[in-house]
Steps between C-alpha positions, in 0.01 A plus 500: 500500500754809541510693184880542420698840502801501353544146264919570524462361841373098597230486679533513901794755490382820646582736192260321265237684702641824457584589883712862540742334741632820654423474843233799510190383249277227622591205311256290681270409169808381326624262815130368497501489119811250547369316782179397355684404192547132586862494373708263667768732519434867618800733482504816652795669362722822471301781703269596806183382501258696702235281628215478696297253647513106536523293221441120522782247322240204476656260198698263621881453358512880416808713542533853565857665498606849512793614287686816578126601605328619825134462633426869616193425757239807455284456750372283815208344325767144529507534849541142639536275218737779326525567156513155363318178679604170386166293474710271248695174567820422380658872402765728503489815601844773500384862550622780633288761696509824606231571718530894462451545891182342519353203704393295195666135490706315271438155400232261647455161466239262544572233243757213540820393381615858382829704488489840605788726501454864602701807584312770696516876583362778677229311668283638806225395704167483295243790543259299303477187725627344786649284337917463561530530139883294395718507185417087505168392679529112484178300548537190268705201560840379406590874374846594404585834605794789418427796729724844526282832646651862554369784666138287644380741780236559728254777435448733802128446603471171327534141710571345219841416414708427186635153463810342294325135447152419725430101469121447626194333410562121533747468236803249575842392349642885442871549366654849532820466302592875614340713762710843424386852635665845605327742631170287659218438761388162473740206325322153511153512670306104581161465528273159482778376283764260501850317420632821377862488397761787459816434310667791588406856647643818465359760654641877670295759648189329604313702736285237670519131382699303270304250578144459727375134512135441648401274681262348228827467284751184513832377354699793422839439393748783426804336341788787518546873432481838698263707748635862579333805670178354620282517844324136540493157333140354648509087466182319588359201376674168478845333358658781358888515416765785445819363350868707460308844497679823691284748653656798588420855647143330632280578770384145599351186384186419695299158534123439562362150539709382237567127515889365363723837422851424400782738431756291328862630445369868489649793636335790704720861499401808663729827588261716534552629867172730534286231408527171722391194429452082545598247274141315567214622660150466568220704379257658702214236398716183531273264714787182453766428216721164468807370341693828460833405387769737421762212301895588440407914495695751607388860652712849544199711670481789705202382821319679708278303793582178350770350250442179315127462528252691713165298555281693760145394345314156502703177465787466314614084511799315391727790408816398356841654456711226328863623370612860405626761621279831648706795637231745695585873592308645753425881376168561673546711909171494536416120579681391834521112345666414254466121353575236270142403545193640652229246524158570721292173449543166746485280185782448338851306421822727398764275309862692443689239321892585361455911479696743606341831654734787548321784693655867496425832672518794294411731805690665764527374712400128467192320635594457900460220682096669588394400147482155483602341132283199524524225237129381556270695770402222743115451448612200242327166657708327225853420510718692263776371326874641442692247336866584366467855526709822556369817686766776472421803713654825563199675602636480886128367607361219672444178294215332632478105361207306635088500514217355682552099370832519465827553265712253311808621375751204404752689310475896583764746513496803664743790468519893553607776629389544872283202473225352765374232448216394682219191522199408651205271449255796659458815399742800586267661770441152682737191597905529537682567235838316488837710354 
């Protein structure tokens, strides 16, 4: 039984139990005092609570709301969890949370069925733990979430990294109604957890991922929005889907035995000329990927060794490019090749179905006819297929079309400036090559 504090006030809002609320004195007693209250509506309101610690929300159908109020965190004792975990089913949650520069979290959840809405700020990399502490951690099921961090950092000396949202455990059936950030490390981080959906994203400044799917993580779907200023998206898993989202001023997106990847009606811009880039890549531990589709998109890049996708490790099969438009600019004098793809494994099928690939050479002068432009490097033992497609070149190189097992090409155009095109069902070093 809490002993009440102020009687002007209804039980479960925050100034019944006499808290300062001025940013500096620990209010933590009177947060706990409100908590353990048992009111079905807890109100934090007009002020900033200092507070330290973790304090559990266990009674179902409670809701907490802050009101021209701020959660001041005071210390890293809420490292992981954060400052409130969410044992309780069927709740609301609105907060807002500065984290005061220090690696403590925000809101965890382990119950189902619950409605979480946080804003974040100034979080870093926990000293305390090694945890990846998050302004939402999300381990229960069918959780709806509204997400905005600003300023999440690293910590020099610390591998531990702030996160926007983390979804792990074995929790399924996710909503994020708004992933919004400025200023952050991590956006959306998978693990162990499922059928995750994103309504929209909105994100600027992300240092590393906006979003890093692993591969015990399925059924992502990201719905619409924005990704600018970030290094990597990392997809694993399986069945994941990316729907009418721009990323711009990125440094790739990477695959790594992830099973059915489709970029639908998306659209990849980079301008960036000191950092060069891929549409699509591999990472450096793919072992084999499938059903990579890239559906209606549309790409304004700046490439360095390769353009639309570069897969040099483990097996990539059944990559698709159906519709769009992708215009490539080759930046990058260091690499000798330029091309549209780079593909190392003797596995796979390429399909190029009604897109239009404009290739362009920033340098001077252009790629000569020594640097071959190849559309698929020949150790393919599958046929590819170009089907109502348009290659425009004025990169003055050598188009190579063809592969070990063959090319079919039923309605391909060619055109440039300077063009060659030639074909051969061997590779360029053996065989004759017809002009």
């Amino acid at each position: 039984m809490v002993t009440s504090v102020n009687q002007r006030y209804v039980e479960g809002n925050i100034w019944r139990y006499n808290p300062t609320a001025d940013g500096a004195a620990d209010d933590t007693t009177a947060f706990a005092a409100m908590i353990a209250s048992g009111a079905p509506d807890l109100i934090l309101e007009n002020g900033t609570f200092s507070i330290a610690g973790t304090h559990v929300l266990a009674a179902d159908r409670t809701r907490l709301s802050t009101r021209n109020a701020v959660i001041k965190v005071r210390d890293e004792t809420g490292a992981g969890y954060g400052v409130i975990k969410l044992t309780g089913n069927d709740c609301h949650v609105d907060v807002v949370i500065d984290h005061n520069s220090l690696g403590a979290g925000g809101v965890g959840v382990t119950g189902d069925r619950n409605y979480v809405k946080a804003i974040g700020s100034n979080l870093v990399g926990s000293a305390a733990s090694s945890s990846s502490e998050s302004v939402v951690r999300n381990e229960g099921h069918d959780t709806v979430i509204w997400a905005e961090g600003y300023n999440l950092s690293p910590r020099a000396g610390h591998g531990a990294v702030p996160r926007l949202v983390t979804c792990q455990g074995h929790g399924s059936g996710t909503r994020i109604e708004m992933l919004k950030g400025r200023n952050i490390y991590d956006g959306l981080v998978m693990s162990a957890h499922s059928d995750v959906t994103v309504a929209a994203v909105d994100i600027d400044g992300c240092g590393d991922n906006p979003f890093y799917i692993l591969s015990t993580a399925s059924g992502l779907k990201v719905l619409g929005g924005r990704c600018r200023n970030f290094g990597e998206i990392c997809f694993k898993g399986n069945d994941h889907e990316l729907s009418n989202v721009s990323f711009e001023d990125f440094l790739i997106s990477t695959i790594e035995n992830v099973n059915r990847l489709v970029f639908r009606n998306c659209r990849f811009r980079h301008t960036d000329a000191t950092r060069a880039t891929s549409v699509i890549a591999t990472r450096a531990t793919n072992t084999e990927s499938s059903d990579i589709t890239l559906e209606n998109c549309q790409a304004e890049v700046n490439v360095g060794n390769s353009g639309l996708a570069h897969f040099s490790v483990g097996a990539v099969n059944g990559f698709k490019v159906i519709g769009g438009r992708y215009k490539l600019t080759w930046t990058d004098r260091t690499s000798a090749k330029a091309r549209i793809v780079t593909h190392a494994n003797a596995a796979t099928s390429l399909t190029y179905k009604d897109a239009t690939i404009q290739l362009e050479d920033a340098r001077t002068p252009r790629l000569t006819g020594a640097n071959i432009l190849n559309w698929d490097i020949p150790t393919l033992s599958q046929t590819s297929l170009w089907d109502g497609c348009q290659v425009i070149n004025n990169t003055a190189a050598i188009v190579r079309v063809g592969s070990v097992g063959g090319i079919i090409q039923p309605h391909l155009q060619v055109q440039g400036d300077s063009l060659r095109v030639r074909w051969s069902t061997a590779a360029p070093s053996t065989g004759t090559w017809t002009v």
